[in-house]
C-alpha atoms as a printed R data frame, in Angstrom:
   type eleno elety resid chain resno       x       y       z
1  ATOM     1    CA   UNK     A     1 -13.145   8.735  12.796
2  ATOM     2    CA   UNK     A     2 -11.765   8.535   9.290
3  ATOM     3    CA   UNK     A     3 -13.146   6.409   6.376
4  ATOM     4    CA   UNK     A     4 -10.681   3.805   4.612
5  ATOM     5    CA   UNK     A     5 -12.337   3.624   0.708
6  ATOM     6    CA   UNK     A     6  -9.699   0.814  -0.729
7  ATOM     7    CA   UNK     A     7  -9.405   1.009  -4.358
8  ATOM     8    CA   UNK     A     8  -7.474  -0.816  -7.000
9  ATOM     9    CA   UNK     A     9  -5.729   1.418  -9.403
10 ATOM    10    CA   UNK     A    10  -8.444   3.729  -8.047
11 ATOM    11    CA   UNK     A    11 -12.014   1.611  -8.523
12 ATOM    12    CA   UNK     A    12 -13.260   4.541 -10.649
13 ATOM    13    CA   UNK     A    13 -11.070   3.013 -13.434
14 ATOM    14    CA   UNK     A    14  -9.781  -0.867 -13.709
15 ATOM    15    CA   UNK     A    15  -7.508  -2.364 -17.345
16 ATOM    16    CA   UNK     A    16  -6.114  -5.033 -18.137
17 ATOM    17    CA   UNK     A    17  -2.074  -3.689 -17.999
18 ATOM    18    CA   UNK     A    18  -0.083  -5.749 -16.340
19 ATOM    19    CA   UNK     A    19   3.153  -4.459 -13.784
20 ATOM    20    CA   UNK     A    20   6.061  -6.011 -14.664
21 ATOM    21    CA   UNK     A    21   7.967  -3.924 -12.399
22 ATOM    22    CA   UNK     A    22   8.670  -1.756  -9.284
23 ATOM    23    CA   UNK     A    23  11.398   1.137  -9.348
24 ATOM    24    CA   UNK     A    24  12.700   2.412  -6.641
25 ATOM    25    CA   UNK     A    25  14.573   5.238  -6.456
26 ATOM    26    CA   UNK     A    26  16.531   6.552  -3.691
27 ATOM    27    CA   UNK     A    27  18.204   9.777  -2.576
28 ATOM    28    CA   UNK     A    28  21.629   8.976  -3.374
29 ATOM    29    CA   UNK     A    29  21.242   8.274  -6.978
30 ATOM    30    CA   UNK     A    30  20.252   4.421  -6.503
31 ATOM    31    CA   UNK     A    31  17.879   2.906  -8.147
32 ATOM    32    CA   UNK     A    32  16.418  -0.372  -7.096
33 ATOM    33    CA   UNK     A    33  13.862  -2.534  -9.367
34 ATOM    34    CA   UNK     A    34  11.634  -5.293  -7.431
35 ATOM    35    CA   UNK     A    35  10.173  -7.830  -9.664
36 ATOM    36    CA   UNK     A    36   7.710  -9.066  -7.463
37 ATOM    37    CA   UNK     A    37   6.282  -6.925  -4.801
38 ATOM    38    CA   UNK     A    38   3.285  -4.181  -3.396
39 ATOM    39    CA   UNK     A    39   2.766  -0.377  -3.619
40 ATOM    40    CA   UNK     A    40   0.086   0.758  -1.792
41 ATOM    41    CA   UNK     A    41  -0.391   4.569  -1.517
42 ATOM    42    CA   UNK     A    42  -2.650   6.073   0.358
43 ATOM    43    CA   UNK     A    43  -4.646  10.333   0.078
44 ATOM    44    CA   UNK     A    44  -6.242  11.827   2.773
45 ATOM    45    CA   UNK     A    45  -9.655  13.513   1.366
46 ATOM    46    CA   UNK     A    46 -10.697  16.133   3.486
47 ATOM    47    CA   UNK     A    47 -14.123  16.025   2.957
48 ATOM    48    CA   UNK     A    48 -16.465  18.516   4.798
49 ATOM    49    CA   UNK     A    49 -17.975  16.366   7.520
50 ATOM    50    CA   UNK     A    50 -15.289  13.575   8.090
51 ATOM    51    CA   UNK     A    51 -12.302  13.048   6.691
52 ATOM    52    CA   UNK     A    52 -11.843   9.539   3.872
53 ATOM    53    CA   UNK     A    53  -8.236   7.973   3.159
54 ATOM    54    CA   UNK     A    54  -8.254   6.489  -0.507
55 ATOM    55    CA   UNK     A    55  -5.905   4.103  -0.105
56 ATOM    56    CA   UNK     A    56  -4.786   2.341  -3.768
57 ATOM    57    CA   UNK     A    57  -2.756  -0.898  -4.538
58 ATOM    58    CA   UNK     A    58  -0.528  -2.029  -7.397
59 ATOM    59    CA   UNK     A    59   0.908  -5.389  -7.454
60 ATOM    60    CA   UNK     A    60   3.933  -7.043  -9.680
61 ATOM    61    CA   UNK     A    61   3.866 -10.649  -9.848
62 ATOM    62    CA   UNK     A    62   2.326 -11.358  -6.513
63 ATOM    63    CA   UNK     A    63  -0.549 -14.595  -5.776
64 ATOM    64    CA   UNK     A    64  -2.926 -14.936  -3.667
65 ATOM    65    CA   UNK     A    65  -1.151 -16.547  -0.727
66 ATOM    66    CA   UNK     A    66   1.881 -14.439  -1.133
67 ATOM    67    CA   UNK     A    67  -0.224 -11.256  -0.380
68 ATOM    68    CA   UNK     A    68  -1.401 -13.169   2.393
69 ATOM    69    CA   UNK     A    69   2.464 -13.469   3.512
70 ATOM    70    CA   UNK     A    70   2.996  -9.871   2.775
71 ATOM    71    CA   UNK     A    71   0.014  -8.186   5.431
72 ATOM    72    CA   UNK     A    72   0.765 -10.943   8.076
73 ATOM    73    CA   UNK     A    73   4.919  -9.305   7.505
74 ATOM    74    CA   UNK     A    74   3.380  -5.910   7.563
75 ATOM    75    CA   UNK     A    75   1.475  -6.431  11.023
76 ATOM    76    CA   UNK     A    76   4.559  -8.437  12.305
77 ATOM    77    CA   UNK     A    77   6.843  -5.679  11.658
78 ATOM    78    CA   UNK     A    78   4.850  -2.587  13.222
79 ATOM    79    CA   UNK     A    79   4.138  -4.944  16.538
80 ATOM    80    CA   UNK     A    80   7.725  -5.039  16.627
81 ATOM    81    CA   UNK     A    81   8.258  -1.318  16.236
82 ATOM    82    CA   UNK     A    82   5.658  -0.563  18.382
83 ATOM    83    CA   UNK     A    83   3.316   1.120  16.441
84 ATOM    84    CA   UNK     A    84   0.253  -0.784  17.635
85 ATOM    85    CA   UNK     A    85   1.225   0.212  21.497
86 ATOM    86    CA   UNK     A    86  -0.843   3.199  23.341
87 ATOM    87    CA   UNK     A    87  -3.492   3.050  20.392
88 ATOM    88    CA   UNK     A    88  -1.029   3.943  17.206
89 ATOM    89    CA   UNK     A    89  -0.139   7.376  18.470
């Protein structure tokens, strides 16, 4: 089973910047920016009993019941592609 450590910018390190912010840049040239939205990136640390996910957030703009919003979208969306049926596989 793999360990989830969540971090924020990485725990090891927290500041007071502030994202103003999100670029996204696609493969045909485009380039989107997102005032308001999530990030979250995730590294898989292949430690030598068990493997750990570091998982790290940055937010632009976003409140407390709007993240709320966000995860309950996020869950919604991979029932509906089926990513929660036979166990995630």
């Amino acid at each position: 089973m793999k360990k989830i450590r969540g971090t924020d910018k990485g725990s090891e390190r927290m500041d007071n910047r502030n994202i103003t912010s999100i670029v996204v840049n696609y493969d045909n040239g485009e380039i989107e920016t997102l005032n308001k939205g999530i990030v979250v990136g995730y590294d898989e640390i292949d430690n030598e009993e068990k493997k750990t996910i570091k998982v790290s957030y940055r937010m632009c703009d976003i409140k407390g019941n709007e993240l709320a919003m966000v995860v309950k979208s996020i869950i919604a969306l991979a029932h509906k592609l089926g990513i929660f049926d036979n166990g995630g596989r």
